[in-house]
Backbone as a ProteinNet text record, in pm:
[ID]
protein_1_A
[PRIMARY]
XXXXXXXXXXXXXXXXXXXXXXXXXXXXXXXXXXXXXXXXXXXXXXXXXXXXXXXXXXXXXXXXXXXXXXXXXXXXXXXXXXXXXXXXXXXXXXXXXXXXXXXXXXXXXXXXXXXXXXXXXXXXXXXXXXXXXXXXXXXXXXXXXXXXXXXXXXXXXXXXXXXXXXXXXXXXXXXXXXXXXXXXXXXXXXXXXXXXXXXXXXXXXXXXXXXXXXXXXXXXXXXXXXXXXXXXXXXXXXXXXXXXXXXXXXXXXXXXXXXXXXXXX
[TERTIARY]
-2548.4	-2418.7	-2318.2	-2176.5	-2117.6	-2035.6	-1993.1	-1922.6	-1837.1	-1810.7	-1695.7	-1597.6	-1483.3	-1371.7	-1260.9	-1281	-1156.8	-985.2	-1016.2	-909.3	-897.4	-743	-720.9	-601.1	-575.1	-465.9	-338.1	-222.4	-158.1	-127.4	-312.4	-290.8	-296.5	-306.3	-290.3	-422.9	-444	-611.1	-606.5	-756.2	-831.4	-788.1	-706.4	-708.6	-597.7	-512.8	-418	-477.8	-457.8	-502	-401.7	-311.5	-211.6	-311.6	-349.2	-382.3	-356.8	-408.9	-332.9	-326	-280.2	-287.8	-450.8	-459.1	-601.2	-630.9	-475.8	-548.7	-540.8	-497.2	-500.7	-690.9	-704.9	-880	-840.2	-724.8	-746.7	-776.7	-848.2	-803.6	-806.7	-741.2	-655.4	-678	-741	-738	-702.6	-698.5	-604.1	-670.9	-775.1	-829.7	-767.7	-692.2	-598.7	-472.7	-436.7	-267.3	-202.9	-294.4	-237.3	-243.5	-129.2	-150.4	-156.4	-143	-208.4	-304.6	-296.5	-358.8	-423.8	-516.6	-518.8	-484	-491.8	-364.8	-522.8	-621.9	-728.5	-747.9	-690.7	-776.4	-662	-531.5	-383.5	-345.7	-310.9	-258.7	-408	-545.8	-619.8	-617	-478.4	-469.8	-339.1	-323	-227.1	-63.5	9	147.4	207.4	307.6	362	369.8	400.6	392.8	279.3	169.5	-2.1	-0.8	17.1	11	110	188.3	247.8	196.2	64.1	53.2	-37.7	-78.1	-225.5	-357.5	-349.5	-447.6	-529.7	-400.6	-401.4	-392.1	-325.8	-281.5	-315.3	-261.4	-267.6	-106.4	-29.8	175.4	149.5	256.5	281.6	243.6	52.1	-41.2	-27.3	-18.9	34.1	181.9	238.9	400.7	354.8	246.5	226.1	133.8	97.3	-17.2	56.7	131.7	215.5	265.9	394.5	447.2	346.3	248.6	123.4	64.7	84.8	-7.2	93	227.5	340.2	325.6	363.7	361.7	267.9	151.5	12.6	-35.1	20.7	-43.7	-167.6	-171.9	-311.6	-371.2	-460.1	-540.2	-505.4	-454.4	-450.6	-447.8	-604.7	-650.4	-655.5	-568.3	-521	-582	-612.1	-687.3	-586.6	-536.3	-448.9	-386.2	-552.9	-565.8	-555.6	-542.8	-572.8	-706.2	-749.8	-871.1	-933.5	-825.4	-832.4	-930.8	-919.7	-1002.1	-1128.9	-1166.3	-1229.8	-1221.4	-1319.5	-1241.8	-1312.3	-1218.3	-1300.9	-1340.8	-1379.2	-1420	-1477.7	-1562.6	-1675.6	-1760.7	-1929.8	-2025.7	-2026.4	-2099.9	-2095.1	-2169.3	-2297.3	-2360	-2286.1	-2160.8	-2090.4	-2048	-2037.2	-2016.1	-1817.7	-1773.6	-1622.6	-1569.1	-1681.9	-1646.1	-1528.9	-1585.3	-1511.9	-1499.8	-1347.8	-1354.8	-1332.1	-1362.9	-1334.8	-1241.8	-1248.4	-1118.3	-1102.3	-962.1	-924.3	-825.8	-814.4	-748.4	-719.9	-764.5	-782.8	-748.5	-682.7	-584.6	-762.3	-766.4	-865.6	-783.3	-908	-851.9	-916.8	-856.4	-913.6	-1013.5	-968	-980.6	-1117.2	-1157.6	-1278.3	-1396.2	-1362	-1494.3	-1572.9	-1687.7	-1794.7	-1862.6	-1776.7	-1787	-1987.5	-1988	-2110.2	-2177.5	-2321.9	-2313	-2262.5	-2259.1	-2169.5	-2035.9	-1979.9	-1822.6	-1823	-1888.8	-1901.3	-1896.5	-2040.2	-2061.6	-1938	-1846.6	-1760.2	-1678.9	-1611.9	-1495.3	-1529.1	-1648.4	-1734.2	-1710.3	-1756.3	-1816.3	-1577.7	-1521.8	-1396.8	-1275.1	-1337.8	-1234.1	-1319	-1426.8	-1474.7	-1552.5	-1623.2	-1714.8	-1604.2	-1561.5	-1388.7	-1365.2	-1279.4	-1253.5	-1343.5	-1465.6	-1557.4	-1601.9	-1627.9	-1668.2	-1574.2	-1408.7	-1253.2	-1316.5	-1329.6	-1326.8	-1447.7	-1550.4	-1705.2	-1621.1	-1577.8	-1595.4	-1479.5	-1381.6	-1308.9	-1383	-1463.4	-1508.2	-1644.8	-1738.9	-1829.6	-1760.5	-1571.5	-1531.8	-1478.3	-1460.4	-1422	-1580.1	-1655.9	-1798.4	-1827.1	-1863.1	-1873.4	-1750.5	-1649.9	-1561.8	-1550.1	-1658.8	-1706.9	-1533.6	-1431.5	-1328.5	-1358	-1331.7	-1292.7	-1212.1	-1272.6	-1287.6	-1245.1	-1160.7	-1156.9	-1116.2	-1186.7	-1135.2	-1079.1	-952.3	-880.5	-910	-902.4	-911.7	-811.8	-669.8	-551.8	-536.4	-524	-527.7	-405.6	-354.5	-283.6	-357.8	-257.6	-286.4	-191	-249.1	-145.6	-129.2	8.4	27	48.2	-49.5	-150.8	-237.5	-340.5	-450.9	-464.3	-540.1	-587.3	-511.1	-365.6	-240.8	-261.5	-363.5	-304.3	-283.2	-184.1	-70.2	-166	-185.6	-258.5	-174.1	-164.7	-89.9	-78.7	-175.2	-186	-86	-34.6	52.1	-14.3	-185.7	-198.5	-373.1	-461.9	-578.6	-705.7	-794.9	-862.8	-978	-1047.1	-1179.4	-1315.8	-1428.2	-1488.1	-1671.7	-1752.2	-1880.2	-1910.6	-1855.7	-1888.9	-1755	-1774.4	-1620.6	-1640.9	-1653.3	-1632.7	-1481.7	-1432.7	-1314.5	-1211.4	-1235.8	-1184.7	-1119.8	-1180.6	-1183.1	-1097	-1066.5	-953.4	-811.5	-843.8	-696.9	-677.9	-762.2	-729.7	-694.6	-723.9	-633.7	-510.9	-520.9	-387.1	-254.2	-311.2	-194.5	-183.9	-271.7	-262.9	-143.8	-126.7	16.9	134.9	165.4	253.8	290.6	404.8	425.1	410.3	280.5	220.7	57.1	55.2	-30.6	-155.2	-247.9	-367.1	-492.3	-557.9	-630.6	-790	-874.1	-1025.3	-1142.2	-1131	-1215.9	-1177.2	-1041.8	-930.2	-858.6	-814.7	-855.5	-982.7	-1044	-1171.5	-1286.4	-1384.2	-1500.3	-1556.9	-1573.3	-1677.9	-1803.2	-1832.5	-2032.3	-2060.2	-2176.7	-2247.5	-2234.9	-2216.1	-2186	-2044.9	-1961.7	-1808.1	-1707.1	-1819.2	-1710.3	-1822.9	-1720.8	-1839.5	-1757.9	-1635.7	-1591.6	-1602.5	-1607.9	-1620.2	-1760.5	-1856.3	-2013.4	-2064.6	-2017.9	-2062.3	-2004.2	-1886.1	-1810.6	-1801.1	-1746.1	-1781.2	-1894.3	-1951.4	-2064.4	-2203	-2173.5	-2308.5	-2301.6	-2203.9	-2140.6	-2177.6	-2139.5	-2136.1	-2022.1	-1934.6	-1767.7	-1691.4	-1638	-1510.1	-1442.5	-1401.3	-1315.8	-1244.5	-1180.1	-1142.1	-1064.4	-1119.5	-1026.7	-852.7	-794.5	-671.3	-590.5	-578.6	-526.7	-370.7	-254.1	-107.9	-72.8	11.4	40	118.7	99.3	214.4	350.1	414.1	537.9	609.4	526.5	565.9	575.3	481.7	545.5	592.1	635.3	652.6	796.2	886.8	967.5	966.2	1067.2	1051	1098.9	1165.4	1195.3	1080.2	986.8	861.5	764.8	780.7	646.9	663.3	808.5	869.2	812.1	840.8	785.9	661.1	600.8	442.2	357.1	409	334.6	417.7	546.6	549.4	434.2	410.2	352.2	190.7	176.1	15.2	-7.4	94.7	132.4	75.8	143.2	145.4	26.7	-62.2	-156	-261	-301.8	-403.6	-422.6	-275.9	-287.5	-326.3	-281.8	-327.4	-525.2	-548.6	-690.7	-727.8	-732.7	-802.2	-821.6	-757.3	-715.4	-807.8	-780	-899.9	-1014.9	-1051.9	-1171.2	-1245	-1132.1	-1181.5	-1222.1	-1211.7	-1265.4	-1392.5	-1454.5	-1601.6	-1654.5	-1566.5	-1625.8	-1601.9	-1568.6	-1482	-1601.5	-1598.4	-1636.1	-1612.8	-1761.9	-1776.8	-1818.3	-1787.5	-1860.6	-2033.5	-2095.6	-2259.8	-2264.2	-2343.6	-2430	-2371.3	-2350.6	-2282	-2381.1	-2359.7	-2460.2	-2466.8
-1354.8	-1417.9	-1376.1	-1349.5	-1289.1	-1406.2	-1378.9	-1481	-1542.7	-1684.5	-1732.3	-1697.8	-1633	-1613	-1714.2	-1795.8	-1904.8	-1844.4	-1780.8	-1678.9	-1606.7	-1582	-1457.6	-1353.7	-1246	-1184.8	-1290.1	-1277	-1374.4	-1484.4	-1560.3	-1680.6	-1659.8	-1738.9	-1777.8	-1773.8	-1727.2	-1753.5	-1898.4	-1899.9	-2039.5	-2137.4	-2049.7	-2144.1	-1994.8	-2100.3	-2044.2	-2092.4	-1946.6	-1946.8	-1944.4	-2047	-2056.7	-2008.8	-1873.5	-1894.5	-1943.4	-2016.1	-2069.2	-1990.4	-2026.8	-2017.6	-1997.6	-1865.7	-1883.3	-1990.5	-2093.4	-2186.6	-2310.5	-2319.1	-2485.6	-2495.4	-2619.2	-2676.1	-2676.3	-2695.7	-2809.7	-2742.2	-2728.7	-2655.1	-2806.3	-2725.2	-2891.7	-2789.9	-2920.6	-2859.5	-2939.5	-2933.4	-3014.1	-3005.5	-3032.1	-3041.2	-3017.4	-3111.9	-3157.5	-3095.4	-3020.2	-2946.8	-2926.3	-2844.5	-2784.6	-2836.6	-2840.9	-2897.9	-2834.2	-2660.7	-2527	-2563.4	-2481.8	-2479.8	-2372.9	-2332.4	-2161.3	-2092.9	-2037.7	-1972.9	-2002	-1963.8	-1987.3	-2089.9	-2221.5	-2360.8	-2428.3	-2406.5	-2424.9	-2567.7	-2644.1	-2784	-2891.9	-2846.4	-2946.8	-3038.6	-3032.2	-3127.1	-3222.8	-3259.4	-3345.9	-3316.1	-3432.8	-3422	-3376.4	-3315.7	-3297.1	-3415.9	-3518.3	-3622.7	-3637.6	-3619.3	-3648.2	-3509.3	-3432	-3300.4	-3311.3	-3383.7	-3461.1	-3584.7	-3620.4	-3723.6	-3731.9	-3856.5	-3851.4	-3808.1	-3848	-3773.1	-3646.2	-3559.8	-3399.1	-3350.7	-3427	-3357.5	-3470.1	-3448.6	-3530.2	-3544	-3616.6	-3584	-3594.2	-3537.3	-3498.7	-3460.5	-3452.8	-3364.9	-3258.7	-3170.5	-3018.5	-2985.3	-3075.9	-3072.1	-3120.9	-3233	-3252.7	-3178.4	-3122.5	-3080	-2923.3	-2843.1	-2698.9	-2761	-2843.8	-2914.5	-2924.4	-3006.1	-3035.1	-2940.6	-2864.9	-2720.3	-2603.1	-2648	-2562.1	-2633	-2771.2	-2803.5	-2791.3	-2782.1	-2781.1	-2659.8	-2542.3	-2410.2	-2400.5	-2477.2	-2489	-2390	-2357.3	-2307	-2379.5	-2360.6	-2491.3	-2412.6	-2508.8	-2393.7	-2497.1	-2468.1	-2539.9	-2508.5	-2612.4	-2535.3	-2558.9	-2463.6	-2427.4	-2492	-2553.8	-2582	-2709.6	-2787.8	-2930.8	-2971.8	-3081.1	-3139.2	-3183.5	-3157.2	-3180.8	-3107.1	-3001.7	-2848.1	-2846.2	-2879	-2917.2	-2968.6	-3081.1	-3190.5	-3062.4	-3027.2	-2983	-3083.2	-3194	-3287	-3372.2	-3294.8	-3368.1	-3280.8	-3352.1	-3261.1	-3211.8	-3106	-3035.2	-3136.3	-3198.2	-3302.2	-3447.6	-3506	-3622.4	-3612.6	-3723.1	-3753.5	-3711.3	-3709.1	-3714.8	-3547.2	-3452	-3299.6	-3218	-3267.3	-3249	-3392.4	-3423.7	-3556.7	-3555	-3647.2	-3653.8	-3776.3	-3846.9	-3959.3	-4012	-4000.7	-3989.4	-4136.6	-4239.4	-4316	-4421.3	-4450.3	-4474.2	-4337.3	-4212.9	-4120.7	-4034.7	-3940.2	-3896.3	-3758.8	-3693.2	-3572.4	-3443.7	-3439.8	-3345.1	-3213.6	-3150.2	-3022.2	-3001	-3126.8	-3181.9	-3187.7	-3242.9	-3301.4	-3210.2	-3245.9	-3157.6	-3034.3	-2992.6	-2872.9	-2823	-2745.8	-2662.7	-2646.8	-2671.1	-2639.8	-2492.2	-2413.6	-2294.1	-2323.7	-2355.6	-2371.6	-2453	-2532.6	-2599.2	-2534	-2455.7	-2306.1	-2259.2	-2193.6	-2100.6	-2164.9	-2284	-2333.6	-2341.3	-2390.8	-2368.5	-2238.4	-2109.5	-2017.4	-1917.2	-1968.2	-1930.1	-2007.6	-2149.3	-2221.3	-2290.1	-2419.7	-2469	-2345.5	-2292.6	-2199.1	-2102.9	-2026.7	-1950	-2070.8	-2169.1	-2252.7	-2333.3	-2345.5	-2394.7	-2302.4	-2147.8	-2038.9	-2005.1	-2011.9	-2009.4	-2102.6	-2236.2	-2321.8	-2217.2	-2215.8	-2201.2	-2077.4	-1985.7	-1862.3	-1877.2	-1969.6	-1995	-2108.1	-2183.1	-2223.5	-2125	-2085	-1947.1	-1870.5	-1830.1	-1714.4	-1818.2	-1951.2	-1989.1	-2019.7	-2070.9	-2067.8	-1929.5	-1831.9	-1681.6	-1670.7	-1730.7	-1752.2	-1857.5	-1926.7	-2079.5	-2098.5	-2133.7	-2168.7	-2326.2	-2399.5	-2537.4	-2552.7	-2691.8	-2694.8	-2854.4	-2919.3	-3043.9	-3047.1	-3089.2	-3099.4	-3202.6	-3118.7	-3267.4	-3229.9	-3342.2	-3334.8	-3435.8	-3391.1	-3467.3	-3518.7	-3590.9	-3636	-3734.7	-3774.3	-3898.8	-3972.5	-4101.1	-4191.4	-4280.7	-4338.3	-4426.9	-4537.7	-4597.8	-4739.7	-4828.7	-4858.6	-4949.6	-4865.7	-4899.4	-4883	-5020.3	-5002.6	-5067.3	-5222.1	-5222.2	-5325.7	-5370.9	-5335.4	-5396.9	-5316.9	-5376	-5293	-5257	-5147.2	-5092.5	-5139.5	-5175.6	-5221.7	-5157.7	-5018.8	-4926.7	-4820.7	-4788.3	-4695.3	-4557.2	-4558.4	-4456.3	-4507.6	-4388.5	-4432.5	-4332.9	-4377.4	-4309.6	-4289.8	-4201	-4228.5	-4118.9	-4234.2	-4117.5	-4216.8	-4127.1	-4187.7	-4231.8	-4115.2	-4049.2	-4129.9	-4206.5	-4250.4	-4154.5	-4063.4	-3997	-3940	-3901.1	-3847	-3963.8	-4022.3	-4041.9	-4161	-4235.3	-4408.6	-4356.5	-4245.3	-4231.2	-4249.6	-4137.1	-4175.7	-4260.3	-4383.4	-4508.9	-4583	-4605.7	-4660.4	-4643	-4456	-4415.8	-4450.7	-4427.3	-4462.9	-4606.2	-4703	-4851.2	-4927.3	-4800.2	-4846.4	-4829.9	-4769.9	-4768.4	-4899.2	-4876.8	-4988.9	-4931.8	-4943.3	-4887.8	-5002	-5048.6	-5035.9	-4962	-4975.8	-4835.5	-4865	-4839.1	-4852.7	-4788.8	-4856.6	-4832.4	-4774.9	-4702.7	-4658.2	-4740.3	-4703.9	-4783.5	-4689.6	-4631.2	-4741.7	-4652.2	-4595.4	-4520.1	-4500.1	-4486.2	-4465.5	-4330	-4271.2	-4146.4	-4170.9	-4089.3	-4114.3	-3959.6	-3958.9	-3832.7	-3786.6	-3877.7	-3952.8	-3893.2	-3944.6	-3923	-3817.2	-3736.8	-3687.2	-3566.2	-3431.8	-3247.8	-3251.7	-3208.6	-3131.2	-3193.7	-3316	-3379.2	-3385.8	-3456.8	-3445.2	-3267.9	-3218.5	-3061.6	-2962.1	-2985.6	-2880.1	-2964.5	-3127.3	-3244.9	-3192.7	-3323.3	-3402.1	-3287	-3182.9	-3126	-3032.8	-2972.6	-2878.8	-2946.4	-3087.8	-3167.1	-3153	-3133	-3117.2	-3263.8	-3304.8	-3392.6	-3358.3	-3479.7	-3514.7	-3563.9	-3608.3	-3727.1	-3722.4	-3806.2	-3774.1	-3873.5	-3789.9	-3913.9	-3904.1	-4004.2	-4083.2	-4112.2	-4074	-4104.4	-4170.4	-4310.1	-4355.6	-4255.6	-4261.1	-4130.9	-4164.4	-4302.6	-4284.1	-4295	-4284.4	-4233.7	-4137	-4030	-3856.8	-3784.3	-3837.2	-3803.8	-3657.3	-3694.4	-3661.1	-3625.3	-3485	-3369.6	-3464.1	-3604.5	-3669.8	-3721.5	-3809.8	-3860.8	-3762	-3640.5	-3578.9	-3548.9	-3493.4	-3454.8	-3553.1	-3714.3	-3826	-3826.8	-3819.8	-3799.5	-3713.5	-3557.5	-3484.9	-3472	-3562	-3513.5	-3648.1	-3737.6	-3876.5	-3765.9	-3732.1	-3682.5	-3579.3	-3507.9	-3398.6	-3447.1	-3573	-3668	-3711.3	-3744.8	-3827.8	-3768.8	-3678.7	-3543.5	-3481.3	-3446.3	-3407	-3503.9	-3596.2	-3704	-3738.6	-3777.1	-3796.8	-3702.8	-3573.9	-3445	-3467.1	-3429.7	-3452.2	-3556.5	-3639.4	-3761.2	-3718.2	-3677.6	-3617.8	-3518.7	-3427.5	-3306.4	-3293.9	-3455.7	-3458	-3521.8	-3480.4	-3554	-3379.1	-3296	-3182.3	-3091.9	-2950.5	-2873.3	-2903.5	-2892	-2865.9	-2710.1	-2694.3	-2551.4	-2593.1	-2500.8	-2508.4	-2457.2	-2541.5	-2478.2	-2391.5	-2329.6	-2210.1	-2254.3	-2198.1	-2212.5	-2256.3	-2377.1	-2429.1	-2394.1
2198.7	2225.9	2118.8	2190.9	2056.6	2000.8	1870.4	1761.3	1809	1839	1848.2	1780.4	1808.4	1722.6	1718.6	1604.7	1563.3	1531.2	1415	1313.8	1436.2	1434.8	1493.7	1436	1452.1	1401.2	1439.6	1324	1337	1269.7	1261.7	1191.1	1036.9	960.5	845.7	817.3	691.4	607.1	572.4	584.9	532.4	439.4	364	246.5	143.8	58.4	-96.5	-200.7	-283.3	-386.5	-451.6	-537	-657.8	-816.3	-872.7	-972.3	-1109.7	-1201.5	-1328.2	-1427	-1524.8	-1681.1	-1733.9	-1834.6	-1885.2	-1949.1	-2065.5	-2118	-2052.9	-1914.2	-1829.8	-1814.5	-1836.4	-1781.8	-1632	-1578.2	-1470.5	-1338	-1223.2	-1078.1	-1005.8	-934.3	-830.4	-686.4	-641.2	-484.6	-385.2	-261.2	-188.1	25.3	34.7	134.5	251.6	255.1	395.8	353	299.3	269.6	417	459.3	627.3	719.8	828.5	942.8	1110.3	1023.9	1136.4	1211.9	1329.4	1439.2	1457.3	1474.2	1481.2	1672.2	1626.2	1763.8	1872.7	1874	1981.9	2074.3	1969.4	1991.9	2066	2059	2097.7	1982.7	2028.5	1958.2	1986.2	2048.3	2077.5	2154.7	2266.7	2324.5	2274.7	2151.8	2094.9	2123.5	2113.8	2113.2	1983.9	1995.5	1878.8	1761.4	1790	1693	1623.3	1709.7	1679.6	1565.6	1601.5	1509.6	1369.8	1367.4	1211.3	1162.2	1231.2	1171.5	1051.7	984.2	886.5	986	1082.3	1121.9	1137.8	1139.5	1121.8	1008	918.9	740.4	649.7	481.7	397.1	362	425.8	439.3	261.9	208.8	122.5	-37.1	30.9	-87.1	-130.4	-53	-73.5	-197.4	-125	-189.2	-372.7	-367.3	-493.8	-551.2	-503.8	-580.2	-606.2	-569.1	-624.8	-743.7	-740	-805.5	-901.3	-927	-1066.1	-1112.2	-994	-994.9	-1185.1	-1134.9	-1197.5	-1326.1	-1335.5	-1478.4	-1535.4	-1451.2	-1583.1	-1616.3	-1561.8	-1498.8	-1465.8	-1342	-1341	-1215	-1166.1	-1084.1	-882	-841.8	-703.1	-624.6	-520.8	-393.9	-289.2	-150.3	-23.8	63.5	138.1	280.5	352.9	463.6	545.5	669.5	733.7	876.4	926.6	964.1	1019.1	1010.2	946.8	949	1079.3	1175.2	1344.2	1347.8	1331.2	1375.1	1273.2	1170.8	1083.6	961.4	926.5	799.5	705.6	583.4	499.8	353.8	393.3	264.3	360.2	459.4	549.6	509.4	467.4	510.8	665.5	701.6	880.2	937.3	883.1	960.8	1032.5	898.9	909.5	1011.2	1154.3	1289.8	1245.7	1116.4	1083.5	1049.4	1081.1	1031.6	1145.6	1271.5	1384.3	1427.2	1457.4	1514.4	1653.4	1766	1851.8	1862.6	1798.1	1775.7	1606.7	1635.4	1483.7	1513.2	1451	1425.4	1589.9	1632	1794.7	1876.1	1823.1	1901.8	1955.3	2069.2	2109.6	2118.5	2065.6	2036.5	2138.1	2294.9	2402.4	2333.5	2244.1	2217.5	2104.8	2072	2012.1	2087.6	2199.6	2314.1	2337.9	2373.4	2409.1	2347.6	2238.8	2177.2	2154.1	2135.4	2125.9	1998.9	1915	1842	1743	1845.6	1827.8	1777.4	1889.7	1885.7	1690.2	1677.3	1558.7	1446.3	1454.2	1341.8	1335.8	1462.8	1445.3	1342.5	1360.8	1280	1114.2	1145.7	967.1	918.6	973.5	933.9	919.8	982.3	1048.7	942.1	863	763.6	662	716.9	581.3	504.7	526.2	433.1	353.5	339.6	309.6	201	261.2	174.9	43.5	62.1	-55.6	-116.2	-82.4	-85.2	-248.7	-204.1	-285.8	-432.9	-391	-473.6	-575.3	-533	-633.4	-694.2	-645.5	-695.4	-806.7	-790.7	-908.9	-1026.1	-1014.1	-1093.9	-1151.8	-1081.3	-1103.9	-1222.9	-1211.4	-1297	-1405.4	-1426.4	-1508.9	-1605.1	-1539.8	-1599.3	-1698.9	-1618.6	-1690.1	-1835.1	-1841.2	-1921.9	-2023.8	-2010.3	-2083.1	-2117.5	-2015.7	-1995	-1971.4	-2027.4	-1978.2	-1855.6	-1771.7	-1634.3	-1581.9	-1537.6	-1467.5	-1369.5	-1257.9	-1091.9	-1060.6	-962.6	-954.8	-763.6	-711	-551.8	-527.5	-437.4	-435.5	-293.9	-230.5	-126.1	-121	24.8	40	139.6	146.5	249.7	268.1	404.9	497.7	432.9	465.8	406	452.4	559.4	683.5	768.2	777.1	820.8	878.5	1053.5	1130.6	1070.3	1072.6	1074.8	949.2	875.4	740.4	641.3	553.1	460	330.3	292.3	138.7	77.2	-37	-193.5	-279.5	-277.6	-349.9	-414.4	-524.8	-503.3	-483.6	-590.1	-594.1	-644.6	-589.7	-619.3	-736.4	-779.3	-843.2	-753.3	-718.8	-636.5	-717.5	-760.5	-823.1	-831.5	-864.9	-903.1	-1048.9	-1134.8	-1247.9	-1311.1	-1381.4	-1444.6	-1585.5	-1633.6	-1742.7	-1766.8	-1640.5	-1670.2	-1580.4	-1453.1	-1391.5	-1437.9	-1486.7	-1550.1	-1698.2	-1731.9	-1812.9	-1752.6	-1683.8	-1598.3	-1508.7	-1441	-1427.7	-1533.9	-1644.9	-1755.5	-1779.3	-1771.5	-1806.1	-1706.1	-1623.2	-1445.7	-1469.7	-1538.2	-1530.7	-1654.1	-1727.7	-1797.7	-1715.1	-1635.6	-1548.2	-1466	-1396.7	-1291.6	-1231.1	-1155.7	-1040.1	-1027.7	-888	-853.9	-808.8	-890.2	-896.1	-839.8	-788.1	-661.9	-766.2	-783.4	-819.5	-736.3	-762.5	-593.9	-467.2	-473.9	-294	-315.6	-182	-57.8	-18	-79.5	-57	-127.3	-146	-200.8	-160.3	-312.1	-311.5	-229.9	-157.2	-108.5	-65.5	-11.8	32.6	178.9	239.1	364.6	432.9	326.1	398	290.3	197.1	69.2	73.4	23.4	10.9	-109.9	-124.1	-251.6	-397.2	-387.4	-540.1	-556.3	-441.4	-497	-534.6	-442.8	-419.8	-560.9	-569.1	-676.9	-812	-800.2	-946.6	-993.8	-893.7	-990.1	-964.4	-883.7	-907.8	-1035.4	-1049.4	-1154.8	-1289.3	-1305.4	-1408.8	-1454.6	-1417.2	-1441.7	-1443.1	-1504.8	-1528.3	-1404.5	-1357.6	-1199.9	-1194	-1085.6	-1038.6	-883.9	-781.4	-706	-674.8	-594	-668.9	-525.3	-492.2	-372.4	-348.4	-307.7	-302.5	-224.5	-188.3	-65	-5.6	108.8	158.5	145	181.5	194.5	79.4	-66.9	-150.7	-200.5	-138	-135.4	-18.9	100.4	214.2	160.6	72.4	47.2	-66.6	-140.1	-230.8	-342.1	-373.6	-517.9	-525.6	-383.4	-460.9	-506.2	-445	-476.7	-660.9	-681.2	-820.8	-953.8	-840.9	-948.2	-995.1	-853	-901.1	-959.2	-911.7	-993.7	-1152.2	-1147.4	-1335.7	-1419.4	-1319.9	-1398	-1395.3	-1316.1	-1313.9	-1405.6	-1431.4	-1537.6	-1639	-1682.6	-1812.5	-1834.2	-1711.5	-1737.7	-1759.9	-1686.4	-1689.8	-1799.3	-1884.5	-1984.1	-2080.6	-2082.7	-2195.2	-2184.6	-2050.4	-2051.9	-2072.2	-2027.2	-2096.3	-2277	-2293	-2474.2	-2493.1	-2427.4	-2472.6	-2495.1	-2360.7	-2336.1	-2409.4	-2451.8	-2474.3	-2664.3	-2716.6	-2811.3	-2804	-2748.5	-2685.7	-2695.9	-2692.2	-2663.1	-2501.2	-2520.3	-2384.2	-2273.7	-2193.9	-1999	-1959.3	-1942.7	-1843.5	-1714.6	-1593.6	-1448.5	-1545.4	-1439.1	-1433.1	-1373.9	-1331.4	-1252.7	-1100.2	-1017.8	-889.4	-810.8	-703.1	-603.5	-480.8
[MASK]
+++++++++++++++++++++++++++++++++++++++++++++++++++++++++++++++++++++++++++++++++++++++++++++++++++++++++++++++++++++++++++++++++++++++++++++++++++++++++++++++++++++++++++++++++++++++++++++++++++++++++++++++++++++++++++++++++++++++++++++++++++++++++++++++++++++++++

């Protein structure tokens, strides 16, 4: 049987690579950046609205994370596509890698699919994309370059009718690095979210267990309400506060002694 072809001439690669500064620790990556379609699959079925929504993207992660990316010179790698088409911060097994309903909305272009059709999108965006991540931490390793992952995400500000409070969240297992910069974000006037409105697990999370905590790398993942970066002044706000803060917990940190990637998994 021949290869499902996802990618086609035309579309956009898997995933951007913003490279950093030799002396930034930090790579920042950004799961849900894109809200592409690849030209094969059409829109999945969805309305245009459905295709701007949280369901399809992370609204205004991307925008912060270049932005954080610039002040820190750091390393920041995007995946391209809609998590419609595949979540890439789903394991392939999680019932949530391909969704067939995302938020009550049912997503036609999901249904029935094949374990093929499945492979293809893996083998066509998530693999490419985690593939990006290792091989930049792999060359920072070989470089006993100091290393902290940041995984930037947003979110809605209600879920299933009730209102998050959150401005902004920390999500992590490993509080070594992360539980710094929950302190640090907690001098702010901001409401800061402790593992909310989400929790790390094995279950519903690949890039922080997989590229973090297996690496043994300093983390953290970090959560934005959206309609506080929906727009180019909030994103400005946030990535100069994250600028601030990143840099400060690092420093903290980094008198404990520097962070290399391990051996690649």
């Amino acid at each position: 049987m021949a290869d499902v072809q996802i990618l086609t001439p035309g579309d956009p690669p898997p995933m951007t690579i913003r490279p950093g500064g030799p002396s930034s620790p930090f790579v920042i990556v950004c799961d849900h950046a894109g809200k592409t379609f690849p030209r094969s699959l059409g829109t999945l079925g969805l309305s245009k609205l459905d295709q701007t929504r949280h369901i399809a993207w992370d609204i205004g992660a991307a925008g912060v994370a270049r932005l954080l990316g610039r002040m820190l010179d750091a390393c920041v790698i995007e995946q391209a596509y809609s998590r419609l088409v595949i979540d890439c911060n789903r394991p392939l097994h999680a019932p949530t890698s391909i969704a067939e309903v995302s938020d009550n909305t049912v997503i036609p272009g999901n249904a029935g699919l094949t374990q093929e059709d499945k492979n293809a999108r893996a083998r066509a965006i998530f693999e490419p994309y985690h593939r990006a991540i290792a091989n930049e931490l792999d060359r920072r390793r070989a470089l006993a370059q100091p290393t902290v992952l940041i995984a930037l995400h947003s979110f809605t500000p209600v879920f299933m009718s009730v209102a998050r409070p959150w401005h902004i969240g920390t999500l992590y297992r490993d509080k070594q690095f992360a539980g710094i910069v929950l302190q640090l974000l907690r001098r702010h006037e901001l409401t800061v979210g402790d593992n909310e409105p989400y929790r790390v697990s094995d279950a519903t999370d690949y890039t922080i267990p997989v590229h973090g905590e297996r690496r043994g790398l300093p983390h953290t993942g970090l959560e934005i309400r959206q309609d506080l970066i929906a727009e180019e002044a909030g994103q400005q706000r946030f990535a100069a506060l994250l600028a601030d803060v990143l840099t400060t917990a690092y420093e903290q940190l980094d008198r404990q002694g520097p962070f290399v990637a391990r051996d690649s998994v």
